[in-house]
C-alpha atoms as an extended CHARMM CRD file, in Angstrom:
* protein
*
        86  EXT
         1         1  UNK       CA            -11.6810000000       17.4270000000      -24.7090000000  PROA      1               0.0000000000
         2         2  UNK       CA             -9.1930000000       18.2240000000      -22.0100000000  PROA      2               0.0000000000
         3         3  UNK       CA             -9.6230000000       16.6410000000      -18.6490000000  PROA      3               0.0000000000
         4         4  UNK       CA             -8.8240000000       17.7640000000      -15.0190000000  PROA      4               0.0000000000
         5         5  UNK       CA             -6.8770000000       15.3350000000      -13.2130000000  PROA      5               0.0000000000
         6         6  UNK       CA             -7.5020000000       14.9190000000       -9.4770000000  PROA      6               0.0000000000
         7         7  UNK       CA             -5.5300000000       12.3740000000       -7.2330000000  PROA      7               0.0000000000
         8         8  UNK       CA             -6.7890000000       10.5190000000       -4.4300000000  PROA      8               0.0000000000
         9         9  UNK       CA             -5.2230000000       10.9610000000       -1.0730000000  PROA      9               0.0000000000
        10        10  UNK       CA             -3.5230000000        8.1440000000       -0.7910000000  PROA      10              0.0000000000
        11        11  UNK       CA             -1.8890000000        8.6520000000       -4.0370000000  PROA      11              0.0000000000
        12        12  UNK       CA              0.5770000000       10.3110000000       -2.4980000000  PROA      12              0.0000000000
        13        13  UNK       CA              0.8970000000        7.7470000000        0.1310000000  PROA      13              0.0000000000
        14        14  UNK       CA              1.8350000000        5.4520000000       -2.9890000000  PROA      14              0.0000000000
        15        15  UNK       CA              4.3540000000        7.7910000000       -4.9490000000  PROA      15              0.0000000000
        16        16  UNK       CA              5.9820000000        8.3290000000       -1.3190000000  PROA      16              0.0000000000
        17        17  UNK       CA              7.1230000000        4.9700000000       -1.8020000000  PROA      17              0.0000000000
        18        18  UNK       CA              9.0360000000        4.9090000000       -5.2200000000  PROA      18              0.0000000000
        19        19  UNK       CA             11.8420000000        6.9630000000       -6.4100000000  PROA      19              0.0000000000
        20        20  UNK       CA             11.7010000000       10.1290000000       -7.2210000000  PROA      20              0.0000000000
        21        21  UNK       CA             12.6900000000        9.7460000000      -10.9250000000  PROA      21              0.0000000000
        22        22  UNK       CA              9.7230000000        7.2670000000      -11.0600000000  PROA      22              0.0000000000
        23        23  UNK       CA              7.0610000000        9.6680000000       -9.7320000000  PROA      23              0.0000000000
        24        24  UNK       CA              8.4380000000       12.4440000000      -12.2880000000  PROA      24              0.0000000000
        25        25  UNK       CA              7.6700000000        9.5630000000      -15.3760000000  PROA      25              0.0000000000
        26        26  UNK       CA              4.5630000000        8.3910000000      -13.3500000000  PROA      26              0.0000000000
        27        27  UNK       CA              3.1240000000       12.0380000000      -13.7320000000  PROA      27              0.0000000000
        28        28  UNK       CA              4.4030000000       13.0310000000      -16.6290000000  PROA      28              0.0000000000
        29        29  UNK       CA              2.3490000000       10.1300000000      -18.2990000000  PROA      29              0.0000000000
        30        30  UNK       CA             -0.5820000000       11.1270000000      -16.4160000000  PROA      30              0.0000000000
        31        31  UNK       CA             -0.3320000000       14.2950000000      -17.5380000000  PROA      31              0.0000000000
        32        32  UNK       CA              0.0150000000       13.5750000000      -20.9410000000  PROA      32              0.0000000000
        33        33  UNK       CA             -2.0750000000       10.6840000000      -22.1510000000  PROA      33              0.0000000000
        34        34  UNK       CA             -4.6820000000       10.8400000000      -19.0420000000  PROA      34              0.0000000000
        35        35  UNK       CA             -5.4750000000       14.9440000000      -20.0800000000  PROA      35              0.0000000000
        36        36  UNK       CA             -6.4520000000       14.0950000000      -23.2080000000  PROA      36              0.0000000000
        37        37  UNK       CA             -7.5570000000       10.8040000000      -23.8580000000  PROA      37              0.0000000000
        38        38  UNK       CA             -8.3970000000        8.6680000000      -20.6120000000  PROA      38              0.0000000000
        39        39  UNK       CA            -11.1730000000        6.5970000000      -22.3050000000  PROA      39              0.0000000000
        40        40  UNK       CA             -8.3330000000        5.0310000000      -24.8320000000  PROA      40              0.0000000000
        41        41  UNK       CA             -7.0010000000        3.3320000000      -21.4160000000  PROA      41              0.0000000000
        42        42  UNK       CA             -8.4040000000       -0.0820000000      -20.9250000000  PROA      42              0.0000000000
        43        43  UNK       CA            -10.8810000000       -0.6480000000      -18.6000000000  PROA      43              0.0000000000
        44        44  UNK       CA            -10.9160000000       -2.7440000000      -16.0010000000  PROA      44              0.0000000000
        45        45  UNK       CA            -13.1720000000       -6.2800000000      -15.2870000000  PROA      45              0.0000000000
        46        46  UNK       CA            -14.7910000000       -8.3030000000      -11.7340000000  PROA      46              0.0000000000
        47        47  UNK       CA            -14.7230000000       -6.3140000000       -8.8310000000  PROA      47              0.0000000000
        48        48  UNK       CA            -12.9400000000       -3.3340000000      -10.4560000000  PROA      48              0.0000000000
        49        49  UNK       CA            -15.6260000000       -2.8270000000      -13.0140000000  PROA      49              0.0000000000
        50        50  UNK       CA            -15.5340000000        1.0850000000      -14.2280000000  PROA      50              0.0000000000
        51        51  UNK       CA            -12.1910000000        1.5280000000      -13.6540000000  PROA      51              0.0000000000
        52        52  UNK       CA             -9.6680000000        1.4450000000      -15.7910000000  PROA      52              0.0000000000
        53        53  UNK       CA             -5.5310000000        1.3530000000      -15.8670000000  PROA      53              0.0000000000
        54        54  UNK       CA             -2.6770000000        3.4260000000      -17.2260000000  PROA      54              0.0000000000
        55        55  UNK       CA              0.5990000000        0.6630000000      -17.9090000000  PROA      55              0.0000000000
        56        56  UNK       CA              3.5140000000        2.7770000000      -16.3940000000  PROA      56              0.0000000000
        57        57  UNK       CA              6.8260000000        0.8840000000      -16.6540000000  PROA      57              0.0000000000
        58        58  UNK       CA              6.2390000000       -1.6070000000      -13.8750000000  PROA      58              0.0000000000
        59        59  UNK       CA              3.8950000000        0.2970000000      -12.3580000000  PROA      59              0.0000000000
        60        60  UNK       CA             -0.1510000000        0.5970000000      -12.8850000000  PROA      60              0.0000000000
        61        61  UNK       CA             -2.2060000000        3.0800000000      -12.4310000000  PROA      61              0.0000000000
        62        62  UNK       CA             -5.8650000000        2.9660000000      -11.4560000000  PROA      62              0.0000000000
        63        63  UNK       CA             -8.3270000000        5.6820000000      -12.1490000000  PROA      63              0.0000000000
        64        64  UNK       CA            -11.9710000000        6.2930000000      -12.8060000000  PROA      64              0.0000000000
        65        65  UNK       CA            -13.5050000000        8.7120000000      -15.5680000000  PROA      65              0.0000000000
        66        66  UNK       CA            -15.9630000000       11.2070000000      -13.5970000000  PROA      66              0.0000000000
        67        67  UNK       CA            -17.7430000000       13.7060000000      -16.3130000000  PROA      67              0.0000000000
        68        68  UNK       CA            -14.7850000000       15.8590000000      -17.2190000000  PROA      68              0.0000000000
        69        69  UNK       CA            -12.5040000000       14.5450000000      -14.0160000000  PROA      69              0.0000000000
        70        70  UNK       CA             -9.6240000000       11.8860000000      -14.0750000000  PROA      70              0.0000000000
        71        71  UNK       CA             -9.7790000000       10.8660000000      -10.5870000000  PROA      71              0.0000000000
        72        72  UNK       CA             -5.9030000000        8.9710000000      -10.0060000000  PROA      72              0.0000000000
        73        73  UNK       CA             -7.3030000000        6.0390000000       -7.1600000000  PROA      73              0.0000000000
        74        74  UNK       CA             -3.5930000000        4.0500000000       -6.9380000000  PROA      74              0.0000000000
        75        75  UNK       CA             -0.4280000000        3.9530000000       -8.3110000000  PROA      75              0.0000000000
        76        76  UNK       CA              0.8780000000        0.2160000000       -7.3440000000  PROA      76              0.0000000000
        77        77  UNK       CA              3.5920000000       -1.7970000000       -8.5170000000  PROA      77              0.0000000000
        78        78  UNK       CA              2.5620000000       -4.4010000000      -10.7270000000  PROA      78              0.0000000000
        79        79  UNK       CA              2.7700000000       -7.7280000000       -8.1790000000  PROA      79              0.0000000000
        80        80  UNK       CA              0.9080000000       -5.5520000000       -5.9030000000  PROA      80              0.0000000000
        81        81  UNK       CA             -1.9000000000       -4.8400000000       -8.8320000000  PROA      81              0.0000000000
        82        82  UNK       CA             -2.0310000000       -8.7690000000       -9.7420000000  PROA      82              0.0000000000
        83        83  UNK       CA             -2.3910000000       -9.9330000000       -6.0970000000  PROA      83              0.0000000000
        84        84  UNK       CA             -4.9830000000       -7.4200000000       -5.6170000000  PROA      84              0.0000000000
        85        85  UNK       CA             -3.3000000000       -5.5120000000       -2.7970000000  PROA      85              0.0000000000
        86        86  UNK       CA             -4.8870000000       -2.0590000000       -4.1220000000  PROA      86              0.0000000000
């Protein structure tokens, strides 16, 4: 089943912040294992409960299965994701 991928607003916020050769990989792996298979992506536990995470490099991203819809939340470092900055 292929899945549309929709990004928060302040998604782009995030990628603003990173190089652009790190955005290009960021996407490209959202595109390509996110399309197809989100629910293979662990899912997240606590307060962020029915989410789940994409590893990226150092970077994690955050999203939430909706129906057919990948909806991207963050895209965060990984100190920022472990101090709970997101």
């Amino acid at each position: 089943m292929a899945y549309k991928i929709e990004f928060k607003k302040s998604v782009g916020r995030d990628l603003r912040r990173i190089t652009k050769a790190q955005v290009r990989t960021i996407l490209a792996k959202i595109e390509s294992e996110l399309g197809n298979t989100p629910e293979n992506h662990p899912a997240l536990t606590g307060k962020f409960a029915g989410l789940r995470k994409l590893r990226v490099g150092d970077y994690r991203v955050i999203f939430s299965i909706l129906g057919d819809t990948v909806l991207i939340l963050n895209t965060s470092c990984n100190t920022q994701f472990k101090s709970n900055e997101f």
